[in-house]
C-alpha positions as CSV (number, residue, x, y, z in Angstrom):
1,X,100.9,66.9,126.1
2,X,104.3,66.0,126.7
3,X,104.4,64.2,123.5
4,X,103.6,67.5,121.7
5,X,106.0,69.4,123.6
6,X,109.1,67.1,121.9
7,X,107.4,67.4,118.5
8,X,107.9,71.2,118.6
9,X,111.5,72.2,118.6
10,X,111.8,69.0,116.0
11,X,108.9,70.8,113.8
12,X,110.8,74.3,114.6
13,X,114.4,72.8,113.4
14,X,112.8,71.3,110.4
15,X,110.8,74.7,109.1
16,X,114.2,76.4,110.2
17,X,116.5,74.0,107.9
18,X,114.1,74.2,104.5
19,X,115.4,77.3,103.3
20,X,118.6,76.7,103.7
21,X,117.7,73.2,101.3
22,X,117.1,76.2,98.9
23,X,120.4,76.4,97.0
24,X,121.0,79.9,95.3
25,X,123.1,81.0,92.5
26,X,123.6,85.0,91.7
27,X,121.6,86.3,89.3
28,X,122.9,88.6,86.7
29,X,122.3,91.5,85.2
30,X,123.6,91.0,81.8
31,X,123.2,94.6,79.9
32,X,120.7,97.6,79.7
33,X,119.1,96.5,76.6
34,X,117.2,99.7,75.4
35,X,116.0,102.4,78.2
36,X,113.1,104.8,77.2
37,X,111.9,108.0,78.8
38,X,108.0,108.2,78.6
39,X,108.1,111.1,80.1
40,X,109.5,114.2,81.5
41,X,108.4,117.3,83.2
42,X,108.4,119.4,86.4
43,X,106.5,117.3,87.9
44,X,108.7,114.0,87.5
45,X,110.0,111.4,85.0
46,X,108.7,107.6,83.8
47,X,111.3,105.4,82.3
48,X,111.2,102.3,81.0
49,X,114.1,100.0,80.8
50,X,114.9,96.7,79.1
51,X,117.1,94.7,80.9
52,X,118.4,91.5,79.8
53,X,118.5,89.4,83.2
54,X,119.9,85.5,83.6
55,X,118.1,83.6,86.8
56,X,119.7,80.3,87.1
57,X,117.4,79.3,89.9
58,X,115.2,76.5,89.5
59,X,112.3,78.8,90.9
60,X,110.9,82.2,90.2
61,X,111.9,85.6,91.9
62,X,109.9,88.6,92.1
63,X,112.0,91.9,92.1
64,X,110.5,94.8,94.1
65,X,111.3,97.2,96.7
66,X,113.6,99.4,95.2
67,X,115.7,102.0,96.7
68,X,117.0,103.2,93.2
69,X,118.4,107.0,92.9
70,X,117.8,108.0,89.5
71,X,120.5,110.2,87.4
72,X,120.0,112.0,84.3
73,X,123.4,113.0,82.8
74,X,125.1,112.4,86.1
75,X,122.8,114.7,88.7
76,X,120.3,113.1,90.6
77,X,116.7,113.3,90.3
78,X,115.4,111.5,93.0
79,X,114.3,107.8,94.2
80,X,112.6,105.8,91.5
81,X,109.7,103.7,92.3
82,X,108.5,100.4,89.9
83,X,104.3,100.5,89.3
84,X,104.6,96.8,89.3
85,X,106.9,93.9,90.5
86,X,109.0,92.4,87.8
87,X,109.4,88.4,88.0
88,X,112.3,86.4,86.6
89,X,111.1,83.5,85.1
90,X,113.1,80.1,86.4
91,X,116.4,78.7,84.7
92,X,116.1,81.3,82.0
93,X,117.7,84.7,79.9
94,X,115.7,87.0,79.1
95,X,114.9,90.3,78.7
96,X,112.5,92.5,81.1
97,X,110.7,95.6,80.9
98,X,111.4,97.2,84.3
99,X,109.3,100.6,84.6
100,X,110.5,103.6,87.0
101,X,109.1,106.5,88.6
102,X,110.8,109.8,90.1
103,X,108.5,112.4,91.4
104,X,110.3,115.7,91.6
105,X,110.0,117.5,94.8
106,X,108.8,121.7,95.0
107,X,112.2,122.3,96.2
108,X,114.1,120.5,93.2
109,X,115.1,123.6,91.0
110,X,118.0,121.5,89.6
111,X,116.0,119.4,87.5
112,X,115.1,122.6,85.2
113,X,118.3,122.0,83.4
114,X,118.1,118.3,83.0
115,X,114.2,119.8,81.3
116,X,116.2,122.4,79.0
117,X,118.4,119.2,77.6
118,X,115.7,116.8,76.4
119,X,113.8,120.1,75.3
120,X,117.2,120.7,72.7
121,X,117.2,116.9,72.0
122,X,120.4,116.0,73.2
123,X,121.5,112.7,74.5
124,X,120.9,111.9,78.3
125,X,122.3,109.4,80.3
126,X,120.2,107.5,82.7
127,X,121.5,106.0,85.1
128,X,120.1,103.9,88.1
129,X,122.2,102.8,91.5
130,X,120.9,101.5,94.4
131,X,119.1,98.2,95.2
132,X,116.0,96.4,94.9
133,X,114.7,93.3,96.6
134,X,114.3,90.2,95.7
135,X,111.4,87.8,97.1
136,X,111.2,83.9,96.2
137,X,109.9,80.8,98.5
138,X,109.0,83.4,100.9
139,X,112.1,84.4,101.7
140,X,113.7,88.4,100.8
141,X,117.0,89.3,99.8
142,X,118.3,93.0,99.0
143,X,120.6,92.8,95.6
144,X,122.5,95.9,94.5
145,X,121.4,97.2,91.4
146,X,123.9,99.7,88.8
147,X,122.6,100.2,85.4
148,X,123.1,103.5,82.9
149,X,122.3,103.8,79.4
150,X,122.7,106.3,76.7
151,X,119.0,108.0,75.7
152,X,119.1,109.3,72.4
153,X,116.4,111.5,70.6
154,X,114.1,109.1,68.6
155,X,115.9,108.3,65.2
156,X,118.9,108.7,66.3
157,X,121.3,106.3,68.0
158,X,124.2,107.2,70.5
């Protein structure tokens, strides 16, 4: 028994040590690449965005989590949500479709004129700020996240 009780903290500084082996370099956002509205009424909005992400890890990271408020032409809209987690492939550029979700709330009248805009076909902004999380090796990390991009009515560019 005593044997065992030496192996621990040795086992415990080892598994403590491993992620710090793990060396990490930034990844970046490199540009909203297109950003689509799939929908929008008074019950909420579904965006999709395209952005063009470099990881320069050696390993994959799963992006989730977010706590993203959403602005259309400046006035927020709520928290967006993502239906699915979005993973960067290792030592690569590329670009990923990142969906979002706002559910408008009874009490969020404001939104009626953000509705009357897209309803004329004028250009929005959307805009995202906030952050989102980042999961790889088992271990989390909360990244900030500031994106806007210019929607413009289809066959038309801004």
């Amino acid at each position: 028994m005593p044997g065992r009780l030496r192996t621990l903290p040795l086992a415990l500084g080892l598994f403590m040590a491993l992620p710090g082996c793990m060396n990490y370099t930034e990844v970046q956002v490199l540009g909203v690449r297109e950003a689509r509205l799939d929908r929008l009424d008074t019950r909420g909005l579904s965006a999709t965005v395209a952005m063009e992400v470099a990881n320069p890890n050696s390993y994959k990271i799963t992006v989730q989590d977010p706590d993203v408020d959403l602005f259309l032409n400046d006035m927020a809209v709520g928290k967006a949500t993502m239906d699915q987690a979005v993973v960067l492939a290792p030592d690569s550029t590329a670009i990923y479709q990142v969906p979002l979700q706002v559910a408008f709330s009874k009490e969020d009248g404001g939104v009626l004129p953000v509705l009357l805009m897209a309803a004329l076909n004028r250009q929005m902004k959307l805009t995202a700020k906030g952050t989102v999380v980042g999961k790889a090796r088992g271990l989390r990390k909360r990244f900030p996240l500031e994106v806007e991009h210019v929607l413009a009515p289809e066959g038309k560019n801004p």
